[in-house]
C-alpha positions, 0 to 999 in steps of 0.5 A: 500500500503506498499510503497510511491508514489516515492519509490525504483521501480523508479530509480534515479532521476537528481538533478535537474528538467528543467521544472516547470512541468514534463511531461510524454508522452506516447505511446511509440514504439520506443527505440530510441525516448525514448532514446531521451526523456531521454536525454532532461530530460523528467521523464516519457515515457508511453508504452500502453499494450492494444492489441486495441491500435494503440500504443500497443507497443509490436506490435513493440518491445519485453519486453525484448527490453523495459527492456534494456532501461536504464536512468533516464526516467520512464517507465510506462506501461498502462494497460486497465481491464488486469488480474494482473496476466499479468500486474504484469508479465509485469512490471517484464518482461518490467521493468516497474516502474510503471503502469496506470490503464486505464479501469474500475479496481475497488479500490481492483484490484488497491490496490493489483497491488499497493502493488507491483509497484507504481500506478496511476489510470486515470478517464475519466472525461465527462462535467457533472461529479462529480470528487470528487465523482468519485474518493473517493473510490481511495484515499487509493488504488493508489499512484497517479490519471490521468484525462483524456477525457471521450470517446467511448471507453478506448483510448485517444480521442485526445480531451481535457477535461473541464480543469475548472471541476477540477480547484477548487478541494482539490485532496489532491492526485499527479495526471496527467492532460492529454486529447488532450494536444498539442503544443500551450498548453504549456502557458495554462499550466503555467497558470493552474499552478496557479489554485488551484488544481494545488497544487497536479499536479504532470506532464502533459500527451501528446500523439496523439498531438505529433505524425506523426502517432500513436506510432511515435513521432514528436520530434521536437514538443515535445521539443519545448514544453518541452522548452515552459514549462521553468520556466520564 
């Protein structure tokens, strides 16, 4: 990879954090709530680019439209087993600062998006997963790792992994903790934070827990949350 994993795709950033921990939320669909999710300082907005995904976002707005979203907040574009062709021609196209992998994209595939916009590869962890395993072929070939719920197929499931499966590794790599987080998680988090992995946790990833439907943001939720994430 010939860039940082904060490099010059994102733009600045405020001088200072509100939270202990940053928090991405993502299935974005509409330019307003980002907009809001901007103003309230949260640091990453995802935009899911898979056509099966009730979020699929350009069902409900244009490239160019995502494009003239401006702010501090970091737009992510999630892509499930898509030609690089296309996801490159959409992080240009969006504006994208960086991109989720989500499906079963090898570590080739990775490194080559990665040597044009900052990566984070998610892995979808199930009880009797070897996650050290999993992700040994990743290191050199993402910027950042998101572990999510095993399920069916390559959505959230709305359900939460065994957080305690990960809770003793040396990631050694910033990664996202993601999988049917929701409103009341908030203190588990603060005290996620003191488990050992959590050295590399670099933001946390919520979705369907904080939807009137798929795509449409209870706001209200999600900043009583980001307020719950305050440092004490």
């Amino acid at each position: 990879m010939e860039h940082s994993a904060y490099d010059s795709h994102l733009p600045p950033k405020p001088l200072e954090a509100v939270r202990g921990i940053r928090v991405k939320v993502c299935g974005m669909t509409r330019a307003d709530q980002v907009q809001q999710l901007d103003e309230w300082g949260v640091e990453f907005a995802g935009f899911i680019f898979y056509p099966r995904s009730p979020r699929y976002v350009l069902n409900s707005m244009t490239a160019a439209e995502i494009k003239k979203i401006k702010g501090h907040i970091n737009k992510v574009g999630v892509f499930v087993n898509a030609p690089m062709e296309e996801v490159l021609r959409i992080v240009d196209e969006c504006g994208l600062y960086l991109v989720q992998l989500h499906g079963d994209e090898n570590p080739r595939y990775c490194e080559k998006i990665a040597d044009y916009v900052t990566v984070i590869k998610a892995f979808r962890i199930a009880e009797d997963d070897n996650v050290a395993w999993k992700i040994k072929n990743y290191y050199d070939a993402t910027d950042m790792f998101l572990f999510d719920t095993e399920g069916a197929g390559y959505g959230g499931t709305g359900k939460k992994f065994n957080w305690e499966l990960i809770k003793n590794e040396n990631i050694q790599k910033p990664f996202l903790l993601s999988g049917g987080i929701e409103p009341a998680d908030a203190r588990h988090l603060l005290d996620f934070q003191q488990q050992p992995v959590a050295k590399d946790l670099f933001a946390v990833d919520v979705n369907s827990k904080f939807e009137i439907m798929p795509g449409l943001k209870d706001m209200s939720k999600i900043k009583t949350f980001l307020d719950e994430l305050k440092p004490f």
